[in-house]
C-alpha positions as CSV (number, residue, x, y, z in Angstrom):
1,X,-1.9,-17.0,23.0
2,X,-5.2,-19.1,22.2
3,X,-6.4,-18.2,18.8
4,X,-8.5,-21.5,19.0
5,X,-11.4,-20.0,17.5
6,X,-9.2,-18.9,14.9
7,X,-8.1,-22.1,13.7
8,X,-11.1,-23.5,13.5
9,X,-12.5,-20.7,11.2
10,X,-9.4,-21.0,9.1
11,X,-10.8,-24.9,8.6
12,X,-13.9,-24.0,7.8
13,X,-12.6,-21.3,5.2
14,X,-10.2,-23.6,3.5
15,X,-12.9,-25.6,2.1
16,X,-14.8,-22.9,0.9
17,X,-12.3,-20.2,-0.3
18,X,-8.9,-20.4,-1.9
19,X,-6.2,-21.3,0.5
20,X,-8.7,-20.0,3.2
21,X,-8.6,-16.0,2.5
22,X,-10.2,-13.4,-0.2
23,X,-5.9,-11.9,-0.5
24,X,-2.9,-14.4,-0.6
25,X,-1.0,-12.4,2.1
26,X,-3.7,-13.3,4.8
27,X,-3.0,-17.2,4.3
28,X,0.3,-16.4,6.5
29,X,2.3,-19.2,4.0
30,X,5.2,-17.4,4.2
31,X,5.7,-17.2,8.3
32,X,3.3,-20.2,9.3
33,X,0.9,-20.6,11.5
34,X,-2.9,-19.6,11.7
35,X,-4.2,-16.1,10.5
36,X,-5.8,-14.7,13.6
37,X,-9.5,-13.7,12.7
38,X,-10.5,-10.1,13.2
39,X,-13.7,-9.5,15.4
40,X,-13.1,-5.7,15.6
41,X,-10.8,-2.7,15.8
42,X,-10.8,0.4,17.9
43,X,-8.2,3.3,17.3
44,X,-4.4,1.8,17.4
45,X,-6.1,-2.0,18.4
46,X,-7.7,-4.8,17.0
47,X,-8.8,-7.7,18.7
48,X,-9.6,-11.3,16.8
49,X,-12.4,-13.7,18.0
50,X,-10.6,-15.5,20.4
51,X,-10.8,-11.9,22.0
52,X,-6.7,-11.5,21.9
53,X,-5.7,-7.6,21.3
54,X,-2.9,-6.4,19.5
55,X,-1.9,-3.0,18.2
56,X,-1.8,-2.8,14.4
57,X,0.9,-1.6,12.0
58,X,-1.3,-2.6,9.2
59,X,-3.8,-0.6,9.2
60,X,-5.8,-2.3,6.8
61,X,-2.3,-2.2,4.7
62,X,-2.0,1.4,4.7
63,X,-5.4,3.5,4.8
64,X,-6.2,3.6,8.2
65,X,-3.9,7.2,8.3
66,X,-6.3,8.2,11.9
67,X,-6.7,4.6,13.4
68,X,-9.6,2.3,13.4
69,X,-13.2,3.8,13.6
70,X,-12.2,7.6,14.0
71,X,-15.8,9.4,15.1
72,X,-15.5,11.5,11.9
73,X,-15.7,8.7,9.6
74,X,-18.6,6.8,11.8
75,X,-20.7,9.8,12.1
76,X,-20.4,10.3,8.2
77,X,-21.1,6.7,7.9
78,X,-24.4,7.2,10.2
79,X,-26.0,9.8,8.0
80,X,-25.7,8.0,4.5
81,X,-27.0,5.1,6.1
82,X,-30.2,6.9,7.2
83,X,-30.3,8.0,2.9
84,X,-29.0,4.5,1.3
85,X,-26.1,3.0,0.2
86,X,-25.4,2.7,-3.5
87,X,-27.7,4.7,-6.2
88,X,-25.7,3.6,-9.2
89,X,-26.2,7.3,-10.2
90,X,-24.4,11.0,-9.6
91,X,-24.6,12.7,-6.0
92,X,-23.2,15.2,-4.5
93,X,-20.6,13.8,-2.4
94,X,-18.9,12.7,-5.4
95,X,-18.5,16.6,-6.4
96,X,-17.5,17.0,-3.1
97,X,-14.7,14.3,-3.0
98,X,-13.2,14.9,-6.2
99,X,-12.7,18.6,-5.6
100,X,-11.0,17.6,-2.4
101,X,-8.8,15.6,-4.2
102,X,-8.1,18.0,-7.0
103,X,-7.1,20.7,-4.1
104,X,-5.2,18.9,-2.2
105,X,-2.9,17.1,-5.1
106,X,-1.9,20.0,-7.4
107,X,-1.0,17.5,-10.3
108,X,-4.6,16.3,-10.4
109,X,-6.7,18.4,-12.4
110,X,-9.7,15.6,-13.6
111,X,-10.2,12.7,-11.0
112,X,-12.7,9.6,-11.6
113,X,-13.4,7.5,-9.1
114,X,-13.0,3.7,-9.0
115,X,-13.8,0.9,-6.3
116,X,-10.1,-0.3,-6.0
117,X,-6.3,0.5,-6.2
118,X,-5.9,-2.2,-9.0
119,X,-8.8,-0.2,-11.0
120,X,-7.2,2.8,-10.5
121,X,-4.2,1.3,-12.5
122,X,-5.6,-0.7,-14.8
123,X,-7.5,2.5,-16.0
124,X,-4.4,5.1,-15.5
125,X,-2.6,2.5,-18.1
126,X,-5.4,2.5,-20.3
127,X,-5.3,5.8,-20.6
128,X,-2.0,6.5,-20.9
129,X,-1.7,3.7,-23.9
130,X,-4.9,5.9,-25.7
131,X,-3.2,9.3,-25.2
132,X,-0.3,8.7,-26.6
133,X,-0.8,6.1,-29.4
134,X,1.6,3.6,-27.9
135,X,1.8,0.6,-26.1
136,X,4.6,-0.1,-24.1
137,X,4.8,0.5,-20.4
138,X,7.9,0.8,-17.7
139,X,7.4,-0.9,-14.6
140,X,10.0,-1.7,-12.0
141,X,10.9,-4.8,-10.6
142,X,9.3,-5.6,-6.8
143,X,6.6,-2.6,-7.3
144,X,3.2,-3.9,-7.6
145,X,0.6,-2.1,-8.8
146,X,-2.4,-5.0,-8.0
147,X,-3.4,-7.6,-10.6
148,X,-3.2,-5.6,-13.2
149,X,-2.6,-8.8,-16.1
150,X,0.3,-6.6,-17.9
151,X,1.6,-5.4,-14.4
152,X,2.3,-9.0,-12.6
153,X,5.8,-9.3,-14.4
154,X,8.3,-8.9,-11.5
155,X,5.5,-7.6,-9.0
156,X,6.1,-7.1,-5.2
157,X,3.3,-7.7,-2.6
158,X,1.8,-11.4,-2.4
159,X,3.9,-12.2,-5.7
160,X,7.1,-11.1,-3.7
161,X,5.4,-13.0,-0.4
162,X,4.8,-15.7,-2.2
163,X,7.6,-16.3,-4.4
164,X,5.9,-16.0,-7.5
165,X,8.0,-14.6,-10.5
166,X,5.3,-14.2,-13.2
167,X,1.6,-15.7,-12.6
168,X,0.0,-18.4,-14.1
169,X,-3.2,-17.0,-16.9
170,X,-1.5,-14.3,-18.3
171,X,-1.0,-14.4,-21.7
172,X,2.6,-13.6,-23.1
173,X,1.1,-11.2,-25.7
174,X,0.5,-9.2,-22.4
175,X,3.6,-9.4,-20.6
176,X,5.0,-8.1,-23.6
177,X,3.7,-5.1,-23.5
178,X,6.2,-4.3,-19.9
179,X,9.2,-3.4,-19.8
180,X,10.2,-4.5,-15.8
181,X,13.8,-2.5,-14.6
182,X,15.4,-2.6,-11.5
183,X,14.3,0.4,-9.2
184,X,16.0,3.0,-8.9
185,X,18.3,2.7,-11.6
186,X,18.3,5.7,-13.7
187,X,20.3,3.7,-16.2
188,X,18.4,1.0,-17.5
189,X,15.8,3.5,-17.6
190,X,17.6,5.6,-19.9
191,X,18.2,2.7,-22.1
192,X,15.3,1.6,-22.5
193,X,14.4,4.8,-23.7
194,X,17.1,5.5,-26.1
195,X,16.4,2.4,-27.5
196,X,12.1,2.0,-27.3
197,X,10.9,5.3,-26.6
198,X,8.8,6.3,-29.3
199,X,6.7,2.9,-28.5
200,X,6.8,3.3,-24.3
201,X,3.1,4.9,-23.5
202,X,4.1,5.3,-20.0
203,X,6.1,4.7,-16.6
204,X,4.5,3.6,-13.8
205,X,6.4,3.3,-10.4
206,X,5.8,3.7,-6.5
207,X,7.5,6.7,-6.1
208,X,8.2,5.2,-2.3
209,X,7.8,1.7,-2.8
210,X,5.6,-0.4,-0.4
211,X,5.3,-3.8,-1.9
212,X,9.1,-4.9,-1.2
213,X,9.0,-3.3,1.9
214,X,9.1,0.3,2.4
215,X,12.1,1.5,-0.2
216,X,12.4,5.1,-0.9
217,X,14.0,6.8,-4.4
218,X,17.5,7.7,-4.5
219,X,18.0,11.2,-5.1
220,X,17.8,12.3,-8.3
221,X,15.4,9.4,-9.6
222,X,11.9,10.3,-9.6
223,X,13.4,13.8,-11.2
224,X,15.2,11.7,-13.8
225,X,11.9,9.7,-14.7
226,X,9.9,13.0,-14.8
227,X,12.9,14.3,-17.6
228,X,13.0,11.3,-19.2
229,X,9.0,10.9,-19.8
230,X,8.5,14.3,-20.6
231,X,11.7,14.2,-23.5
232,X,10.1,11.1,-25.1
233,X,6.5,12.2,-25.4
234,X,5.6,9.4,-22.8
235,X,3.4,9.7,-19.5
236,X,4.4,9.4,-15.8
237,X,2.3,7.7,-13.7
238,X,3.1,8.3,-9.4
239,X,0.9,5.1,-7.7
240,X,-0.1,6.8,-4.6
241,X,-2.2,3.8,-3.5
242,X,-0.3,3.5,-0.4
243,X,1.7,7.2,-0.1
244,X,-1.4,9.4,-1.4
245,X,-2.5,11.4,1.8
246,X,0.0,9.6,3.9
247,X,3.5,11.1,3.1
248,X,1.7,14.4,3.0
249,X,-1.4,15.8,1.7
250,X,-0.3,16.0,-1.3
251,X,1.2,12.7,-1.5
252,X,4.8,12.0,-2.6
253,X,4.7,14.3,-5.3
254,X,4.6,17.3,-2.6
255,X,7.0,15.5,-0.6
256,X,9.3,14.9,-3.4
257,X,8.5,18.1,-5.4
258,X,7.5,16.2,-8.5
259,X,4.0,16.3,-10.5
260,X,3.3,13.0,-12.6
261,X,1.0,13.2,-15.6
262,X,-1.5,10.6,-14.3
263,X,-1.6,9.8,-10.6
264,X,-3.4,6.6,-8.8
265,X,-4.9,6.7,-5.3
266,X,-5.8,4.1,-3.1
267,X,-8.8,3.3,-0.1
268,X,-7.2,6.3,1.9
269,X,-9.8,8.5,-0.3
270,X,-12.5,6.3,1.1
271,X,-11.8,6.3,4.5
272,X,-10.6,3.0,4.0
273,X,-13.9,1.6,2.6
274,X,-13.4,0.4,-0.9
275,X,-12.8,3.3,-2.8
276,X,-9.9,4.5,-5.1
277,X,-9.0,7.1,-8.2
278,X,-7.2,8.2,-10.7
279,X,-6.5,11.3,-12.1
280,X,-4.1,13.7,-13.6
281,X,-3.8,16.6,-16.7
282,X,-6.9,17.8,-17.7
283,X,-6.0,17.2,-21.3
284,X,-5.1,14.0,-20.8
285,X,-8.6,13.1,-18.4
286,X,-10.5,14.5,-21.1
287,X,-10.2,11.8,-23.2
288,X,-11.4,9.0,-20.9
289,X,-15.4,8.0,-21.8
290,X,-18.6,9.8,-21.9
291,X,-15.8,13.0,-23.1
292,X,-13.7,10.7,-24.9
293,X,-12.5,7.4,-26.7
294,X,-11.0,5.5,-23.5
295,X,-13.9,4.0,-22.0
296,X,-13.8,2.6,-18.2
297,X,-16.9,2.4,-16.0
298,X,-18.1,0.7,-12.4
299,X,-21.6,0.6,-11.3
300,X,-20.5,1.2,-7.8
301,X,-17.7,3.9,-8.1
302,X,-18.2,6.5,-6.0
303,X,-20.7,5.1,-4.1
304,X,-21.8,7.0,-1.2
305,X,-20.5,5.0,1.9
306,X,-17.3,5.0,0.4
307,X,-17.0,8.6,-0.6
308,X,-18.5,10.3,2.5
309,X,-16.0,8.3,4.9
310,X,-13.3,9.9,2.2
311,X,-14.3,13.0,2.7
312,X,-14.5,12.9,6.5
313,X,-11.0,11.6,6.1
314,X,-9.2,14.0,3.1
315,X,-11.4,17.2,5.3
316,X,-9.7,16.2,8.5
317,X,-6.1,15.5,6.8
318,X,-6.5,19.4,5.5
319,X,-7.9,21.1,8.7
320,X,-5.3,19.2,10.7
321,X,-1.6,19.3,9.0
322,X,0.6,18.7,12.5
323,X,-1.0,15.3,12.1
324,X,1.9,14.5,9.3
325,X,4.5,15.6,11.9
326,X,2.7,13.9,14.9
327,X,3.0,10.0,13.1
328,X,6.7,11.0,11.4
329,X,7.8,11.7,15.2
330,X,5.7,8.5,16.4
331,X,7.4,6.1,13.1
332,X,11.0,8.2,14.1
333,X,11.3,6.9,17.8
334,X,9.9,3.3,16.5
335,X,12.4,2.9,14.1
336,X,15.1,4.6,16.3
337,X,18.1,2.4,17.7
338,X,18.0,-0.5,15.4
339,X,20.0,-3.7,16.7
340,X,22.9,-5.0,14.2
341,X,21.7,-7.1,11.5
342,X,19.1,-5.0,10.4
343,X,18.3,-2.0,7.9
344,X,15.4,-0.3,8.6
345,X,13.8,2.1,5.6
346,X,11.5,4.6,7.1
347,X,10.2,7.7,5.0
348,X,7.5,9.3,7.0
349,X,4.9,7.0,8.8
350,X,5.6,4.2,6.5
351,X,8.5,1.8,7.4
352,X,10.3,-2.1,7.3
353,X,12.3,-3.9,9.3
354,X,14.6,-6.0,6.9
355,X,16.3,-8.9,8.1
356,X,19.7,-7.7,6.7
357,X,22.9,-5.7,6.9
358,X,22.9,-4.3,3.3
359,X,20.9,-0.8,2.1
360,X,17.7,-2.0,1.2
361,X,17.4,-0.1,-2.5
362,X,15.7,-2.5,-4.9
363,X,14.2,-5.8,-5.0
364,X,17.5,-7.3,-5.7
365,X,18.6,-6.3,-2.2
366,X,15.2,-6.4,-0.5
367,X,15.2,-10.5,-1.6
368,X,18.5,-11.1,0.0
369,X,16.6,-10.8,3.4
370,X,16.7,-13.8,5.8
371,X,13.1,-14.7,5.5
372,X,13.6,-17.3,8.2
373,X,14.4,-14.7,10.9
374,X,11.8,-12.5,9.8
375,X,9.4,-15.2,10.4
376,X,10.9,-15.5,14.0
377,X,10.5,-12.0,14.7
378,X,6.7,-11.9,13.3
379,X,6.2,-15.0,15.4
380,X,7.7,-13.6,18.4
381,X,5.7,-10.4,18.3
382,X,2.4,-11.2,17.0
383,X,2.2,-13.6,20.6
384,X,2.9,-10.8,23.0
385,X,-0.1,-8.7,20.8
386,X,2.1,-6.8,18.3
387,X,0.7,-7.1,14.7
388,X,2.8,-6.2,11.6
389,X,2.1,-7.7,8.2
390,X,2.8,-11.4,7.7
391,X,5.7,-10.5,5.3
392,X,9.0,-9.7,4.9
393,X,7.7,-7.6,2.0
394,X,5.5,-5.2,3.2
395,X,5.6,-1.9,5.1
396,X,4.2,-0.8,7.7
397,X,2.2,2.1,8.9
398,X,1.7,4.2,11.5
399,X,-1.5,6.4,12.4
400,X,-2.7,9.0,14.7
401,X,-4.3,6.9,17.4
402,X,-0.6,5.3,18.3
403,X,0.4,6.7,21.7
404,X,4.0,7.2,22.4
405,X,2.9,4.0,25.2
406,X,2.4,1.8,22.2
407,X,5.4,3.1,20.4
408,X,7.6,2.1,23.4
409,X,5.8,-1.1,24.3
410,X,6.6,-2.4,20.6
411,X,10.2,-1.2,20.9
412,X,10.4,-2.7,23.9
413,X,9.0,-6.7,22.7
414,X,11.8,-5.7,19.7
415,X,14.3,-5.6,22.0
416,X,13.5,-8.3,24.3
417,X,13.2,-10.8,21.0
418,X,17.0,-9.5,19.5
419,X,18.6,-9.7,23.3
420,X,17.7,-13.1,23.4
421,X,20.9,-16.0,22.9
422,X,18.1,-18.4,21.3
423,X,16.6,-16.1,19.0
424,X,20.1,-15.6,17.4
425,X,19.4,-18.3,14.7
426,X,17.2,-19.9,11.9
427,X,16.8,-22.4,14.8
428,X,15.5,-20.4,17.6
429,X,12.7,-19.1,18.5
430,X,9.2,-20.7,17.8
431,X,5.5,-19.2,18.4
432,X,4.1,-19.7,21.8
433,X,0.7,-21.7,21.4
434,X,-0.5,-19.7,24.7
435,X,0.7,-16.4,26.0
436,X,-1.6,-14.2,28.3
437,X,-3.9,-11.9,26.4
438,X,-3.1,-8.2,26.6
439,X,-4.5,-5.7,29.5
């Protein structure tokens, strides 16, 4: 496959941006090679400059719930553009968009909204820490919940890509402040409480994870957080960046039948345009500023690009529900018939592939992968146009505009890479520098 073009803009961008991308994950360190450039996307496709095509379970790493481009979200796109872009001041769309949000997420009673996932829980913490008096949080090791300074201790994502254990510029004062346990452990949760709990302000988790791969909660867990906050006067906070309007319209807490106190949402709410929120108890949203002491701000949240493509998104998720059983059905026959060696997590649309024979339950078990296979597999079917995210850890995502045609061609490139006696070690298989582009 030529991605010629490609290389040369990585080049260029290597002198001019750190390591070459605006987001570590795009720099590909972890499987090699060149980041293919993306020209443009259409529906389940996306085709780079060097005018290869592949068909994307990224999805611009999650939001893209109804493809790339869906009419809806162009035509609302069309009309703001004919009114401007950013005002810096209230309009109706926001009204709009957050009562959308409140209806469809039943925990969600107050919702402001901010310009990015990381903002979302940077302010959700803040919050939380000014509500209740307190300053400690619970985090879990391998979720990531963006850049967050107190939240990079143990974080998934590009730190889990990377290998990164705790980042450079944070100061230990900050760190301090969280408490990282391993997921799904109900235990270490409980002692931490017993032992901390009138100083933890909050816990903060992924009720699925996404950032070690896709890891769902045991039974029992997210019910045993919600007992545990509630009994210690301390706030749960579901990050919904990736699962918010994917798992269902209401998110994981519908799925899972749990309401958190403060709840974070990612660019799904904008269409995928940069655009996120948080919200939660009205008692608890009340405080944040001009109402109350917690001040946050952002000259361009809710601006109205963002918000209108949100709202052709969040309307169409409501008006159409069989599209949650239409991508479950489409993820199901992916995932189906897994070769040995691997464990595959799936909980709805979202999914991973680990490179392992062991449950996948924490990031204990997700880091045992063989990362070296992985990057054979990535290799392997990013050549013959299949695109997943350069990572061992990272889910993937399905959306309405993947036929049950690109379902089975990706299941069948799977299958041709496993059945293959070189591809059966570290040693094997290696990227083809040209393969024919795709019909």
């Amino acid at each position: 496959m030529n991605r010629s073009k490609s290389e040369a803009l990585f080049a260029a961008a290597q002198k001019l941006i750190p390591g070459g991308v605006n987001s570590p994950v795009r720099a590909y360190r972890s499987v090699g090679g060149t980041p293919p450039f993306i020209a443009r996307g259409d529906g389940s496709r996306i085709y780079d400059v060097d005018g290869n095509e592949y068909i994307d379970y990224v999805l611009s790493w999650g939001p893209l719930i109804l493809g790339h481009r869906p009419p809806q979200v162009i035509e609302a796109l069309r009309e703001v553009l004919e009114i401007g872009t950013s005002f810096g001041a209230p309009t109706e769309r926001e009204v709009d968009l957050a009562a959308l949000i409140c209806e469809c997420v039943p925990s969600i009673e107050m919702v402001r909204l901010v310009s990015s996932g990381t903002e979302a829980t940077m302010s959700a913490l803040r919050v939380a820490r000014g509500f209740t008096g307190r300053d400690l949080t619970i985090k879990f090791e391998g979720c990531y919940h963006g850049h967050v300074d107190s939240l990079l201790v143990k974080a998934g994502s590009g730190m889990a890509t990377l290998g990164i254990a705790d980042t450079a510029g944070v100061p230990e004062s900050f760190a301090a402040t969280t408490i990282a346990l391993p997921f799904n452990s109900i235990e270490a949760v409980e002692i931490a409480f017993r032992e901390r709990g009138d100083k933890i302000a909050a816990v903060i988790v992924e009720p699925v994870v996404g950032n070690m791969g896709c890891v769902p909660p045991r039974d029992g867990f997210l019910k045993a957080l919600r007992d545990l906050t509630a009994k210690y006067g301390a706030l749960l906070i579901f990050d919904e960046v990736m699962t918010g309007f994917r798992l269902a319209l209401g998110g994981a807490q519908e799925l899972y039948g749990i309401k958190a106190d403060l709840t974070t949402l990612g660019k799904i709410v904008g269409g995928g345009l940069p655009l996120a929120a948080y919200g939660g108890r009205a008692d608890i949203m009340s405080k944040v500023a001009p109402l109350g002491p917690i001040y946050q701000a952002g000259t361009l949240s809710g601006n109205p690009l963002a918000v209108s493509a949100g709202i052709a998104v969040l309307g169409y998720l409501k008006a159409h529900p069989e599209v949650y059983e239409t991508i479950e059905k489409r993820t199901a026959q992916l995932t189906a018939n897994i070769p040995e060696g691997i464990t595959v997590n799936r909980v709805g649309s979202m999914f991973t592939f680990f490179f392992t024979t062991d449950p996948v339950v924490d990031w204990e078990s997700a880091k045992r992968c063989d990362t070296a296979r992985f990057k054979q597999f990535f290799h392997w079917m990013l050549d013959r146009g299949i695109y997943f995210a350069p990572s061992q850890f990272e889910a993937g995502f399905v959306s309405t505009s993947h036929s049950e045609q690109d379902i089975a061609r990706t299941v069948d490139t799977a299958k041709e890479f496993f059945e293959r006696a070189d591809c059966q070690s570290a040693a094997g298989y290696q990227p083809a520098p040209h393969l024919p582009q795709l019909e």
